[in-house]
C-alpha positions in Angstrom: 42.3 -48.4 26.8 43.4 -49.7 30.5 45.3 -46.5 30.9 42.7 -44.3 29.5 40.6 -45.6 32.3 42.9 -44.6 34.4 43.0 -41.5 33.3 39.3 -40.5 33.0 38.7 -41.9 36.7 39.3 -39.0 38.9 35.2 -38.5 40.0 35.5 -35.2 38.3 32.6 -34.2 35.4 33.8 -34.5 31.7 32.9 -35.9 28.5 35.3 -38.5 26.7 35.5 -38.0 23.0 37.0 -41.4 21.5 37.8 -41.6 17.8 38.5 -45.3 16.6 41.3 -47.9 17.2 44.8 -47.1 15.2 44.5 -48.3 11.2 41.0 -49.0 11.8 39.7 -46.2 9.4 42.3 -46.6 6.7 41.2 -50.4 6.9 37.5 -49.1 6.6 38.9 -47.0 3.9 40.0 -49.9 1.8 36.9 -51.4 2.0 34.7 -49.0 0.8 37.1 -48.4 -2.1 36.7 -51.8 -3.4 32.9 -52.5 -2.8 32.6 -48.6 -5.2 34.6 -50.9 -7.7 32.2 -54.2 -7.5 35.1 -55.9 -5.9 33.7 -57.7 -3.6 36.0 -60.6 -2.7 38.6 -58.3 -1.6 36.4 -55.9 0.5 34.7 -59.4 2.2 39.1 -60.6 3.0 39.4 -57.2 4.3 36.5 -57.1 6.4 37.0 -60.1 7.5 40.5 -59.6 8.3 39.7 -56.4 10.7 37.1 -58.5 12.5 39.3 -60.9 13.5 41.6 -57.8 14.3 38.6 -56.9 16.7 38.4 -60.2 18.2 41.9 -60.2 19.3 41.5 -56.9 20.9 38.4 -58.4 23.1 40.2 -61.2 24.0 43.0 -59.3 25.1 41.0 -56.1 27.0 38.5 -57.8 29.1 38.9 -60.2 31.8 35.9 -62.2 32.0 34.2 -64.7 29.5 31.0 -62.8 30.2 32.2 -59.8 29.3 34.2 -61.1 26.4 31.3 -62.7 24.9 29.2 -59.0 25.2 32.1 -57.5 23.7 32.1 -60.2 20.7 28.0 -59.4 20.6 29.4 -55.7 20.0 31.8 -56.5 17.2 29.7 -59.0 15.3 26.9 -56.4 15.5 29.0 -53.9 13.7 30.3 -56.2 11.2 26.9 -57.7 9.8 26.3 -53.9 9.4 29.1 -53.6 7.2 28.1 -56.5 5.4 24.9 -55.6 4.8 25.9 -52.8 2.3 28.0 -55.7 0.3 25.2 -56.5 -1.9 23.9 -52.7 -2.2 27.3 -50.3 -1.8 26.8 -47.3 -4.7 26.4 -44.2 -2.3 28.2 -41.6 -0.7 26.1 -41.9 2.9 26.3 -45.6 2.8 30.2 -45.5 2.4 30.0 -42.9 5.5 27.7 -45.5 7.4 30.8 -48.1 6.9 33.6 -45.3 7.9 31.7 -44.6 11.0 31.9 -48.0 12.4 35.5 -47.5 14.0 34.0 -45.0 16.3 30.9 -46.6 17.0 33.0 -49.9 18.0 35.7 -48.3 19.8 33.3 -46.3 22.2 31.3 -49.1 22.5 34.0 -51.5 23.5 35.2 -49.1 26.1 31.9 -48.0 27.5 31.6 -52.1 28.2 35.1 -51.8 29.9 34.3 -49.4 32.2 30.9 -51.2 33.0 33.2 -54.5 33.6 35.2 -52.7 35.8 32.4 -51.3 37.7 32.6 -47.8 36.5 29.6 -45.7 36.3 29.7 -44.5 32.7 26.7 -43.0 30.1 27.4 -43.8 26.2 26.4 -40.8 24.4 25.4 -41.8 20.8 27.3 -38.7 18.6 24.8 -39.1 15.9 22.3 -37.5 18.2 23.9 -34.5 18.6 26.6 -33.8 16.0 24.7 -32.2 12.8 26.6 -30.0 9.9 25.0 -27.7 7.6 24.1 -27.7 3.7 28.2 -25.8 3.5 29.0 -29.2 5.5 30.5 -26.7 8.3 29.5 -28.0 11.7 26.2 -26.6 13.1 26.8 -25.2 16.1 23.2 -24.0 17.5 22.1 -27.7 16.7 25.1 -29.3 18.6 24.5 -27.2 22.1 20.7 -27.3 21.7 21.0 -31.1 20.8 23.8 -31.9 23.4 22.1 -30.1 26.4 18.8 -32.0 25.8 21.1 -35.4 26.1 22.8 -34.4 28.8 19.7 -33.5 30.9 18.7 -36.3 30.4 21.3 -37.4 32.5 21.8 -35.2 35.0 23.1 -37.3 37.2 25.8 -38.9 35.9 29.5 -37.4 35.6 31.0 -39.2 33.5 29.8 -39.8 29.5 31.4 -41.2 26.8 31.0 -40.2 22.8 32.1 -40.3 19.1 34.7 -38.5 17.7 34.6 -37.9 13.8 31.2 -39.2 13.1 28.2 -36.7 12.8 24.7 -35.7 11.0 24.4 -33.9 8.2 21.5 -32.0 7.0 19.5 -34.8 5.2 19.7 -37.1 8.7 22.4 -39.2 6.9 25.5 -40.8 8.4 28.3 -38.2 7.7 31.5 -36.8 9.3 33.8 -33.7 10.0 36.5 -34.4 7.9 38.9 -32.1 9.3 40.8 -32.5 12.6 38.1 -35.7 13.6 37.7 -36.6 16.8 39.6 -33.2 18.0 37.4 -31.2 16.4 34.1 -33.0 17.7 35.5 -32.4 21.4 36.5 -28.8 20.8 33.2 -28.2 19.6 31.7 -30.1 22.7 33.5 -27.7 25.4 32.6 -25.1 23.5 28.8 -26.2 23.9 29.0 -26.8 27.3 31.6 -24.1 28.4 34.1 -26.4 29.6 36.5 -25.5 31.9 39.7 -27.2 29.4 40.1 -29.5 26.7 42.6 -31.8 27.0 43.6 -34.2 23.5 45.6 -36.7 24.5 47.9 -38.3 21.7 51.3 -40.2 22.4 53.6 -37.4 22.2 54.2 -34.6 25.0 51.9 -31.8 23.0 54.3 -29.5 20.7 57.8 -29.8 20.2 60.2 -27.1 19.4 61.4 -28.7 16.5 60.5 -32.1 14.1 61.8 -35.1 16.3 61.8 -37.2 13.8 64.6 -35.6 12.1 66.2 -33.8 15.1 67.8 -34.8 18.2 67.0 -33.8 21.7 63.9 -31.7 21.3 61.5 -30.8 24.0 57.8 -29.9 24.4 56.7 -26.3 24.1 54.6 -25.9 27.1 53.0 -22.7 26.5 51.8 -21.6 22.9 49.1 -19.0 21.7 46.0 -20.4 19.6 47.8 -18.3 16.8 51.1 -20.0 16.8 49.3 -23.5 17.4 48.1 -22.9 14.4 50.9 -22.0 12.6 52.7 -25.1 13.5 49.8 -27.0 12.7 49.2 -25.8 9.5 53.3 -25.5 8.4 53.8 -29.3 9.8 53.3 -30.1 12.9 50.9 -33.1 13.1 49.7 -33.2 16.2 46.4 -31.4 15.6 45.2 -29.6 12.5 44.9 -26.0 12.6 41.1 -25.7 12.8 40.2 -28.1 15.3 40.7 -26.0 18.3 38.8 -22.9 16.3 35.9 -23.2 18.9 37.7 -23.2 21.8 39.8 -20.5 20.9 36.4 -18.3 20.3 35.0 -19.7 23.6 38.5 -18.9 25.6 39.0 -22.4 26.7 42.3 -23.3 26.8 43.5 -26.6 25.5 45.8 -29.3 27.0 47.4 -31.5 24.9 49.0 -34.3 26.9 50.8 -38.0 26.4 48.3 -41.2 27.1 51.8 -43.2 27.9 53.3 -40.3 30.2 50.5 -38.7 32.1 52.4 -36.7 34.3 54.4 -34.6 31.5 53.1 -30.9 31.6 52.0 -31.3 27.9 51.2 -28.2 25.8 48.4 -25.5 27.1 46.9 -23.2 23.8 45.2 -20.4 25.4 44.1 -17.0 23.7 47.8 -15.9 26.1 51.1 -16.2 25.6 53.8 -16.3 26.7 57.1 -13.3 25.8 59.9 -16.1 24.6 60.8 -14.9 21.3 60.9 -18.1 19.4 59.4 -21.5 20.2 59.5 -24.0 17.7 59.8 -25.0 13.9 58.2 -27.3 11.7 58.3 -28.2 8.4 55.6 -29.0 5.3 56.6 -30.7 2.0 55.0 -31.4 -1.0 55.7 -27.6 -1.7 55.0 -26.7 -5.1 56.4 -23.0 -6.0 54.4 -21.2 -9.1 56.6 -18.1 -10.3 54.6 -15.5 -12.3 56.2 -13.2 -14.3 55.0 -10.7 -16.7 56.8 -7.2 -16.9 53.6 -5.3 -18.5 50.8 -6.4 -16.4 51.8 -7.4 -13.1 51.4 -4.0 -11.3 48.1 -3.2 -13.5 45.0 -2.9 -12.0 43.1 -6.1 -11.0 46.2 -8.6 -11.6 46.8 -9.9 -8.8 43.0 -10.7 -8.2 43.1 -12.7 -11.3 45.9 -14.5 -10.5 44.0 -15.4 -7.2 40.3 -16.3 -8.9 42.8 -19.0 -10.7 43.6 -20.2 -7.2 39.8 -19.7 -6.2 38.6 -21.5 -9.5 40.2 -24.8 -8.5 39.8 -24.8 -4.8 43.1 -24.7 -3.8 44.9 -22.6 -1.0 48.0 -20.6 -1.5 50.8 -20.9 1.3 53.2 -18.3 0.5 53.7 -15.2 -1.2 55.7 -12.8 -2.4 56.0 -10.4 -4.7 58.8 -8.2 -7.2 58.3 -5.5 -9.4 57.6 -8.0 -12.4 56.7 -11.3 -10.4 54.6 -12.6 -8.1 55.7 -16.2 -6.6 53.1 -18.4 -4.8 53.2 -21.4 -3.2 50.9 -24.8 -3.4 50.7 -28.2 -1.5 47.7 -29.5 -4.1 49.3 -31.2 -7.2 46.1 -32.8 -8.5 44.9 -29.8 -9.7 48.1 -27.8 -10.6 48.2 -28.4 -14.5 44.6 -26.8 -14.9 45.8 -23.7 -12.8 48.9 -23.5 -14.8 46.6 -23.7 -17.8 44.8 -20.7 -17.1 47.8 -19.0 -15.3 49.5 -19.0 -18.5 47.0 -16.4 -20.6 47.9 -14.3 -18.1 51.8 -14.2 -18.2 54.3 -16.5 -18.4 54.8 -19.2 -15.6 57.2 -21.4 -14.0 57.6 -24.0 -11.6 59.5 -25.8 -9.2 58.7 -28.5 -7.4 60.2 -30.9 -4.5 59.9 -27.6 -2.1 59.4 -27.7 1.5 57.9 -24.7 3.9 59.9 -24.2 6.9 58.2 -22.0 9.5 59.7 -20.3 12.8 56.7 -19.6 15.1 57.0 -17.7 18.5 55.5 -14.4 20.0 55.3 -11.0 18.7 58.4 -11.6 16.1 57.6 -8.5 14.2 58.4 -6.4 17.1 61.6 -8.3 18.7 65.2 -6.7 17.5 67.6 -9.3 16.8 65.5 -12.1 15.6 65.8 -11.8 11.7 69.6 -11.4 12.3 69.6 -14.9 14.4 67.8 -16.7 11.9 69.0 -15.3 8.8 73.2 -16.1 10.4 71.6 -19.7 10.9 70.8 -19.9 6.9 74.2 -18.8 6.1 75.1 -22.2 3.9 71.2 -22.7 3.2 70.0 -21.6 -0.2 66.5 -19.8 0.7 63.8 -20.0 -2.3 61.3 -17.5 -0.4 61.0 -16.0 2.6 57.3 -14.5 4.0 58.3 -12.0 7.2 55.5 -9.3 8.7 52.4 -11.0 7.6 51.9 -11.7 11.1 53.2 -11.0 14.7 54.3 -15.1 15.3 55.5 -16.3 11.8 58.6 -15.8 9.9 58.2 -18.6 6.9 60.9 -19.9 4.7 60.8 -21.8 1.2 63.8 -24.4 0.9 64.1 -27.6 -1.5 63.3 -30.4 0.0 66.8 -31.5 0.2 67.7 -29.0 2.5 64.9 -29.4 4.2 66.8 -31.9 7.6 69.8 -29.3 7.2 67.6 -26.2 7.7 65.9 -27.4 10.8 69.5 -28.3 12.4 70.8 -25.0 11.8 68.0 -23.5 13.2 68.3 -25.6 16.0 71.2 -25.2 17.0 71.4 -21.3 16.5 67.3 -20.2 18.2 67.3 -22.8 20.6 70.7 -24.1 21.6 71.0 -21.4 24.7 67.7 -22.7 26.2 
């Protein structure tokens, strides 16, 4: 929090979206689990446990007793909120009510921080402004209408403070975004206020060209497309989730991502440009569960594939990969609750099999399609690697593999070492 201050305190305009303190959700998590099971004992030891958690933070982040004992106000506050549901808990809103207090603490906290240190800051509730829709998709009119009327009220101040996560939804309850959190509620704050960037600031140097975890010596991708951000967000990347920075991208504002613990790294920009390197990076997805459909009377017939696919549709659940023979049609899934119903119903259609213990690897860069040589480079990389599937045209950015898991560390060295080992 000392070096986001830092950070933020440059006299420029901008809007800080914070989401909340590391494992404080999944703790929040936890609790709500067991009060929906009439367990209260535990969720009172947990909640307990991730007060005193809180306490130890304010003792540690502010300097003065009169500052710790408003930031102690703060905490308790929250906490006799959470408690209060301990003798009511049955819903859905008042579970959200109880997730949204890692936010509401965290921004809170560091709104008093700033005040301590004699920064001018305005706390912007989120729940004023943030509102989804009865498809619980974010309501966009609302949010600029809503978020202008705050600001203006404001006017001026530079510098404001919010919630990530945490929003409205139509009945005025307590909700939240669920995908890409606090990155999605700041990409859709610059895109209701036109800002000039976004920058999401994590603790690794934006994209890499490869999974560090598993591979030595990688380095950021400073440049990437709002396609192939995508593309390495979806296949396995973690670092943002693939719909977050939709608004932006529709707005043109580019995004920065950028390292809290190494400010002056150049980070990764997204913009709607790119630029012409051929490949930038890899990543990897498992979980991969491959469903092989074969039927040698009915899979070029009229309408089969679209029944295969309202199976899919049925049960909510997305399809990676495909491809396609003369009598099969191979898909791939990442859901495995709901896989034994789809095979249920795959199976009065043809016959089925499946594999599982798969894992995507996908080679993202710019205008693949259209570059000579690539395949060639990638497919002399896989020479010892036996490839399940392989999806290549679909797009201008993405050439996408299917491995086994096994293989999964051996693939990304040996396209390593082959695609990037000249840079």
């Amino acid at each position: 929090m000392h070096s986001v201050v830092e950070l933020i305190n440059d006299n420029s305009p901008k809007i800080v979206v914070l989401s909340a303190m590391a494992g404080a959700t999944d703790s929040l998590v936890e609790i709500t689990t067991y009060l929906s099971k009439n367990n209260k004992d535990t969720a009172k030891e947990l909640t307990s446990s991730l007060e005193k958690k809180y306490k130890k933070v304010v003792s540690d982040l502010f300097k003065t007793q009169e500052y710790k004992n408003k930031a102690l106000g703060i905490v308790l506050s929250h906490f006799n909120h959470i408690r209060s549901f301990f003798h009511k808990f049955y819903s859905q809103p008042q579970r959200n009510s109880i997730l949204a207090m890692g936010e509401l603490i965290s921004s809170s906290l560091f709104h008093l921080l700033l005040e301590e240190k004699g920064i001018h800051a305005t706390l912007l509730p989120a729940l004023n402004f943030m509102r989804i829709d009865r498809a619980e998709e974010p309501d966009e009119y609302y949010i600029k209408e809503s978020l202008e009327r705050e600001l203006q009220a404001h006017q001026h101040n530079i510098l404001f403070i919010t919630q990530g996560y945490i929003c409205r939804n139509v009945f005025g309850e307590i909700d939240n975004l669920k995908r890409g959190g606090s990155d999605y509620t700041a990409s859709l704050i610059a895109a209701a206020v036109e800002a000039e960037e976004l920058q999401i600031w994590t603790d690794i140097n934006g994209f890499h060209n490869n999974d560090p975890r598993y591979i030595k010596n990688t380095y950021p991708v400073h440049n990437l497309s709002f396609d192939e951000a995508a593309e390495l967000a979806y296949f396995g990347a973690k670092i943002l989730h693939p719909s977050s920075v939709l608004p932006c991208k529709i707005k043109d504002i580019p995004v920065r991502l950028k390292n809290t613990m190494k400010p002056n790294d150049e980070g990764t920009i997204i913009s709607n440009s790119s630029t012409k390197t051929d490949i930038k990076a890899v990543a990897a997805k498992d979980g991969i569960i491959t469903i092989k459909i074969k039927s040698n009377r009915m899979l070029l017939a009229y309408g089969f594939i679209r029944k295969v696919f309202e199976v899919f549709e049925l049960y909510e659940t997305p399809v990676d990969v495909i491809t396609t023979s003369e009598v099969a049609l191979s898909v791939t899934i990442d859901k495995p609750d709901t896989l034994e119903p789809i095979l249920d119903d795959l199976r009065k259609l043809s016959t089925v099999e499946v594999e599982q213990n798969q894992s995507i690897v996908c080679i993202v860069g710019n205008l693949i399609a259209e570059k000579k040589g690539i395949v060639a480079r990638i497919f002399n990389a896989l020479e010892d690697i036996p490839v399940r599937m392989i999806s290549y045209g679909g797009s201008d950015y993405n050439i996408t593999l299917l491995v086994k898991t096994e293989d999964k560390v051996k693939t990304l060295e040996a396209l390593n070492q082959n695609l990037f080992s000249h840079d």
